[in-house]
C-alpha positions, -999 to +999 in steps of 0.1 A: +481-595-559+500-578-590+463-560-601+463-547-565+491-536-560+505-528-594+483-499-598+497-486-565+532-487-580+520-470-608+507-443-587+542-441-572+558-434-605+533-401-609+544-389-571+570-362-589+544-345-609+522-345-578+549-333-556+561-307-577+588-321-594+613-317-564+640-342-564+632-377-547+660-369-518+647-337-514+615-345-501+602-366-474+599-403-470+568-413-460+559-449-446+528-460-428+537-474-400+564-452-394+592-474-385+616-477-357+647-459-372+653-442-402+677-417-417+676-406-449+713-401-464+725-381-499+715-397-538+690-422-550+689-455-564+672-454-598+653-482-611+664-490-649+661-525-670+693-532-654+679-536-624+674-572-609+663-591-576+690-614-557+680-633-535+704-650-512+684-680-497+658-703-511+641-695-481+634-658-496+620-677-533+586-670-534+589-637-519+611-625-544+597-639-573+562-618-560+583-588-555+596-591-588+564-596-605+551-564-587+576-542-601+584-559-632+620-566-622+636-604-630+650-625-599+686-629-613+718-639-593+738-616-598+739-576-615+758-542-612+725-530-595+704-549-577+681-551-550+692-577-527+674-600-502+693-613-475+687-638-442+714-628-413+734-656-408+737-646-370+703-636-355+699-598-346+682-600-316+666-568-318+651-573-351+632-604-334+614-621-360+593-597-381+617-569-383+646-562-411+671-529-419+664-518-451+693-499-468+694-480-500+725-462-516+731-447-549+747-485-562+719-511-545+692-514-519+695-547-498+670-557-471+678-583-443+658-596-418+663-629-392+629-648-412+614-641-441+586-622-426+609-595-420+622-595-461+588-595-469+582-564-442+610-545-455+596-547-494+563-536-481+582-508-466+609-501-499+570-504-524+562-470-501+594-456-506+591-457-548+588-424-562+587-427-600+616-446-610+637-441-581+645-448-542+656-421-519+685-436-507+679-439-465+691-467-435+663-482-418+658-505-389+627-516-379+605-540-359+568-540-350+558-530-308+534-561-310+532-599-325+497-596-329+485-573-353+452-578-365+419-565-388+386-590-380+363-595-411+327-601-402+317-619-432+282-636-416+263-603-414+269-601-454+292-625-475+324-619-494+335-635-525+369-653-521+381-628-546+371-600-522+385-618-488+420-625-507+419-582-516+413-574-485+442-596-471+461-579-497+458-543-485+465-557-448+495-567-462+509-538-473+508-520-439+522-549-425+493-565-405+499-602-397+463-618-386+430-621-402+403-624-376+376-642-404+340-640-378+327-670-400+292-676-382+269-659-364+226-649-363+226-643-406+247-668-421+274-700-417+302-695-442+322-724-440+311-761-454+314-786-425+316-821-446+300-837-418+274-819-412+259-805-445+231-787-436+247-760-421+255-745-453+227-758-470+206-744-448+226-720-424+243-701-453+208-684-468+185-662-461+162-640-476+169-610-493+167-574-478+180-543-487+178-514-465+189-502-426+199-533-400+177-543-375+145-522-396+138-553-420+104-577-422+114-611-416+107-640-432+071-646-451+058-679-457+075-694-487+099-667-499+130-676-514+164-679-494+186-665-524+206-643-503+242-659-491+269-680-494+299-701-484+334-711-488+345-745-497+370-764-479+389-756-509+385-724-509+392-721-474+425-738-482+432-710-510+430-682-487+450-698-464+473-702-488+468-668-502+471-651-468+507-675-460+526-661-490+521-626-475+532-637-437+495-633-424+478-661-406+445-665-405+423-663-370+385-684-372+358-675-354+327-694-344+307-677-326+292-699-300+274-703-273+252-674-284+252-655-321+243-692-330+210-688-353+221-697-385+236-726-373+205-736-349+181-725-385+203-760-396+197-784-362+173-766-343+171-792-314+205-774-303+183-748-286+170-745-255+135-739-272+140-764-299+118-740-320+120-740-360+137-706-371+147-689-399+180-676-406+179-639-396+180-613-426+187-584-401+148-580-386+140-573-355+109-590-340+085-587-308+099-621-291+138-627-288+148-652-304+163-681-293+200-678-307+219-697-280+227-732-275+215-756-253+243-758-226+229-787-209+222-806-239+249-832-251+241-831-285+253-797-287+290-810-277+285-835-303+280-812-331+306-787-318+327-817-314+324-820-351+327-786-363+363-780-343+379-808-353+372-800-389+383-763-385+410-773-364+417-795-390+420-765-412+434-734-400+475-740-391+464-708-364+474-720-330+442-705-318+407-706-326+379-680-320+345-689-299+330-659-294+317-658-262+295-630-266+262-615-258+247-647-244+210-639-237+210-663-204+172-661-203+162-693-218+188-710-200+173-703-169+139-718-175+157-749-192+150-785-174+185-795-192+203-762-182+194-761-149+198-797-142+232-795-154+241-765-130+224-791-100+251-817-112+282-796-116+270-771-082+271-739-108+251-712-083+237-692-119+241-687-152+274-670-155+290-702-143+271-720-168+286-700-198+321-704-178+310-744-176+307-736-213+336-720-219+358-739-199+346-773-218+350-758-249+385-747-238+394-784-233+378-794-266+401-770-284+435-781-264+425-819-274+422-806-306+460-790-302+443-754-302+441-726-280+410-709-270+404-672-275+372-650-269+357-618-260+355-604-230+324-619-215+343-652-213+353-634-181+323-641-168+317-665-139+350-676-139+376-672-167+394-707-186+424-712-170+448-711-200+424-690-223+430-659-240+405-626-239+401-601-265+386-573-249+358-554-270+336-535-242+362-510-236+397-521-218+383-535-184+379-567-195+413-569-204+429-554-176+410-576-154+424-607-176+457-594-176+459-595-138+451-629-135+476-635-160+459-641-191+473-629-228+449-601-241+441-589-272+436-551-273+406-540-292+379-521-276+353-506-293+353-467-291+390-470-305+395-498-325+357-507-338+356-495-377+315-501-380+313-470-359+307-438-376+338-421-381+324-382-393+294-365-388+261-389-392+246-362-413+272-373-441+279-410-432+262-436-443+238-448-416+254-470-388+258-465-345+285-449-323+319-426-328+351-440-336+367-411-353+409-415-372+425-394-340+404-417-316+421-452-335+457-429-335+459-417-298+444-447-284+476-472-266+464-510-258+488-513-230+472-496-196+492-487-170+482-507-144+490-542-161+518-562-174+527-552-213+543-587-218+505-599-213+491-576-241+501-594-270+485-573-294+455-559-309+432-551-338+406-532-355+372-548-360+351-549-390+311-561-381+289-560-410+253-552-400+256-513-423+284-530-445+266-544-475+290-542-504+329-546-503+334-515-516+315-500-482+339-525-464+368-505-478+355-473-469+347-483-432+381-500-430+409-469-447+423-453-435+411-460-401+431-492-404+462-470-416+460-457-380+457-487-360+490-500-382+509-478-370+496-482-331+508-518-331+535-519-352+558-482-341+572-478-313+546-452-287+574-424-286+570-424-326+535-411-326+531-379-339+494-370-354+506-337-373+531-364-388+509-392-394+485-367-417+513-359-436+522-390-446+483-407-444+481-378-474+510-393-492+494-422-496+461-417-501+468-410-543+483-448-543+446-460-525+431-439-554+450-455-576+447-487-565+410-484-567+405-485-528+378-469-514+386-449-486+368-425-460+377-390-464+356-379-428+389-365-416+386-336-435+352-325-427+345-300-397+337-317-366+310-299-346+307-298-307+275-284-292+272-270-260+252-241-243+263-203-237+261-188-201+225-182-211+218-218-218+215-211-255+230-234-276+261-226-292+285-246-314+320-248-317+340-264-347+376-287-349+390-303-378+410-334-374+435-327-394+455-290-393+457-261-413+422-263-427+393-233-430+358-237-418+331-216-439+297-216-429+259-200-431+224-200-416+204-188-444+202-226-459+225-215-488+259-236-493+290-220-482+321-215-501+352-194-494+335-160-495+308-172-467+317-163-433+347-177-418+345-197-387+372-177-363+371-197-334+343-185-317+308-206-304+279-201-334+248-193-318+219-196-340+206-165-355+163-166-348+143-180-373+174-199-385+171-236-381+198-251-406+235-244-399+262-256-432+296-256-427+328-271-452+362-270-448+383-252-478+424-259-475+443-230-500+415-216-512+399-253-522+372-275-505+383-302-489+356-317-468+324-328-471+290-299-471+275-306-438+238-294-429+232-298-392+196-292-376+195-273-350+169-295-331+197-327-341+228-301-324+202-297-291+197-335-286+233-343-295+245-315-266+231-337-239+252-372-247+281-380-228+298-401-253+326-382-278+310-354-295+302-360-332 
């Protein structure tokens, strides 16, 4: 933790020179999320070597002894200044159980909360308010909008060191989101030993090696190595947990079942329907679909599954547990003498109400197991579990439609919350699939209308791997995106403010820099919109994201600067001949964005999509 965020603390100290110089209360506090109340009030508190931590329950120990190793402070009882930690005696209702005031005068800051997850909160929130060796001094109250706040980690599509899972938990942290979703299984790998059954990581967690675009690799050849993979112990599982439980985040497993199950059948391939041999998949795509969903009808699949649950269950201290759920190809199911002989016993009319057979036994598998069930949104379908809990992906119906029956959902639909998506122009990003820009994870709200709030519990952003090969690209797909959905489940909706939220995103973008993080700067770029003039020629119109900025731009397949023409508002139309158009943003007289060179053929085929414009 300290080499994470240590560096960001650093970069805290250096805020002056990069602000100017102005004094600390002269300028603005800026926190991500931005919390429920806060006034700033006249003076600082300057941090000296007289400064200590106090903390004034054991129950506040281990947080206070990492705060203090952050900032290089000791944990002493008692000092003239002091930054004190503090558990109400009398519950504060409002504060609930993750919230905490946070107040800062010229003599002492103290922060108290009802649990320790809301002293841990406040720190997170005082570590943001450091600006070189002082506090502005301020009164805060605060408390998140949601109890589940949550960032998924697909770590099947392409491992993560324990190292890298425990930095990622790290910079959750910090903007105070409190679940890991860890996708542990799917098609390309199982990442998680299973003592009884070994050959799901000696098997399940390799593959062979590609480098390259998703879905565009050759699979398998006879006899080539399976070097590529990995897994975590049981042990190291328990780390992590351990890891994530010091810094008030618990810890969500997934196992992806009934379908997204190939690595697992690569291991026991008499699980499928097929009971064919298969490799696990290295991200090809073949001519025949392959058989990546289990058996329903066949009882040794409920053995094994069995197994595998009550040794995750076992585990994870997470009241719930993750099945996926997902994307089940029914096909082989329907030609199946063991599926279709169990839907003749149980009366099931078709295949949805075989995966809701599925789902429905697995549900009861977990409770035995004293876990509840959570899945995606196709769970749903042919009848839902009575007591299970949906996280809707495909958009919001599904969990709407879950709500009203009077199931808990889990907000996190893909054109908002989905941070694989591209989120700039695809002529810049690395290669991936769909639009989810910042302003579409900031202006999205997981609570519709129509339903009961008390039923949406929460939601998160969701990290799938396929076009993430390296952390550092897991970083970059996940900031500040993520910095965006923090603030959509933790402050309150009458708090949101975009032109705000820049301001202060900027803020903290030099302590991601500094903290070696690396983050997506697509915000910045211009953001194109073709369309057609009255003529039906094509003409383009430009946005930014974020305010204030200058578009320059040519045709003549030279790169713009701030003596090219000046993009005034009006649609470009193509001059003839012309087939390239280049536009950057400059802010003050300095480029900001990214040099973007859009086709004109690319701008024609992108006018006739109905999805957001790119």
């Amino acid at each position: 933790m300290r080499k994470l965020i240590l560096p960001l603390l650093c970069s805290a100290f250096t805020m002056t020179a990069l602000a100017g110089g102005a004094p600390a209360g002269d300028r603005h506090v800026s926190i991500i999320p931005a919390p429920v109340s806060l006034t700033k009030t006249p003076g600082t508190f300057v941090l000296d070597a007289g400064t200590v931590i106090h903390s004034e329950s054991a129950d506040l120990a281990q947080t206070a002894s990492w705060f203090g190793g952050l900032v290089h402070l000791d944990v002493a009882k008692h000092s003239k200044k002091q930054i004190t930690l503090a558990l109400l005696k009398e519950a504060d209702t409002t504060l609930g159980k993750e919230g905490y005031t946070l107040s800062v005068k010229p003599g002492g800051v103290t922060i108290k909360a009802n649990t320790p997850a809301g002293v841990f909160y406040g720190l997170q929130t005082l570590l943001q308010m450091i600006d070189g060796h002082s506090l502005p001094c301020a009164e805060i109250t605060d408390y998140p909008r949601f109890g589940w706040r949550g960032l998924m980690l697909d770590v099947s599509r392409h491992f993560f060191t324990k190292t890298e899972v425990e930095r990622y938990i790290d910079e959750m942290a910090r903007y105070k989101f409190n679940t890991f979703h860890w996708h542990l299984s799917d098609d390309n790998g199982w990442r998680i030993e299973i003592k009884s059954l070994p050959e799901l990581t000696q098997k399940g967690a390799w593959r062979v090696s590609r480098s390259g675009r998703w879905g565009t690799f050759l699979p398998p050849l006879a006899d080539e190595p399976t070097d590529d993979g990995g897994f975590y112990t049981q042990e190291d599982i328990k780390e992590i947990l351990a890891y994530a439980k010091a810094r008030f985040i618990t810890v969500l497993p997934e196992i992806d079942v009934p379908a997204h199950s190939l690595a697992l059948i690569s291991a026991y391939p008499n699980l499928s329907c097929t009971q064919l041999p298969y490799p696990v998949n290295p991200g090809s795509r073949g001519p025949e679909r392959q058989d990546n969903v289990l058996c329903v009808g066949n009882d040794s699949v409920y053995e094994v599954l069995q197994k595998i649950f009550t040794e995750i269950a076992a585990l994870f201290p997470n009241p719930y547990i993750h099945i996926g759920g997902d994307e089940a190809f029914k096909g082989f199911w329907a030609n199946c003498p063991k599926c279709r002989h169990l839907m003749e016993q149980e009366h099931l009319k078709d295949v949805d109400e075989l995966q809701s057979y599925f789902v429905k036994r697995m549900e009861k598998m977990l409770n035995g197991l004293g876990k509840k069930l959570i899945g995606w949104d196709e769970i749903l379908e042919g009848g839902l579990a009575p007591s299970a809990t949906v996280m809707s992906w495909r958009g919001m119906a599904g969990g709407i439609t879950a709500a009203r029956m009077g199931h808990e959902v889990v907000m996190t639909p893909w054109d908002y919350a989905y941070l694989d998506l591209y989120q700039g122009d695809p002529a810049v990003e690395p290669p991936t699939y769909g639009l989810c820009r910042l302003t579409d994870c900031y202006k999205y709200d997981p609570v519709p209308d129509s339903v009961d709030p008390r039923l949406i519990i929460g939601g998160q952003g969701n990290l799938w791997t396929e076009s993430v090969p390296t952390f550092r690209h897991a970083e970059y797909m996940t900031w500040p995106r993520s910095l965006a959905l923090a603030e959509v489940y933790w402050s309150p909706k009458a708090k949101r403010n975009w032109d705000d939220f820049t301001r202060r995103m900027e803020a903290e973008l030099p302590r991601l820099d500094a903290a070696g993080i690396n983050y997506a700067r697509s915000a910045f770029d211009a953001v194109a919109i073709p369309g057609h003039d009255k003529l039906g020629r094509l003409a383009i119109r430009f946005i930014t994201e974020i305010k204030g900025l200058d578009i320059y731009y040519t045709f003549d397949n030279t790169r713009p600067d701030s003596l090219s023409a000046k993009y005034q508002g009006e649609p470009l139309e193509f001059p003839k001949g012309a087939a390239i158009l280049t536009v950057i943003t400059y802010r003050d007289g300095k480029p900001i964005g990214e040099r973007i060179s859009l086709n004109k053929d690319d701008l024609e085929k992108r006018s006739q999509e109905k999805h957001h414009v790119y």
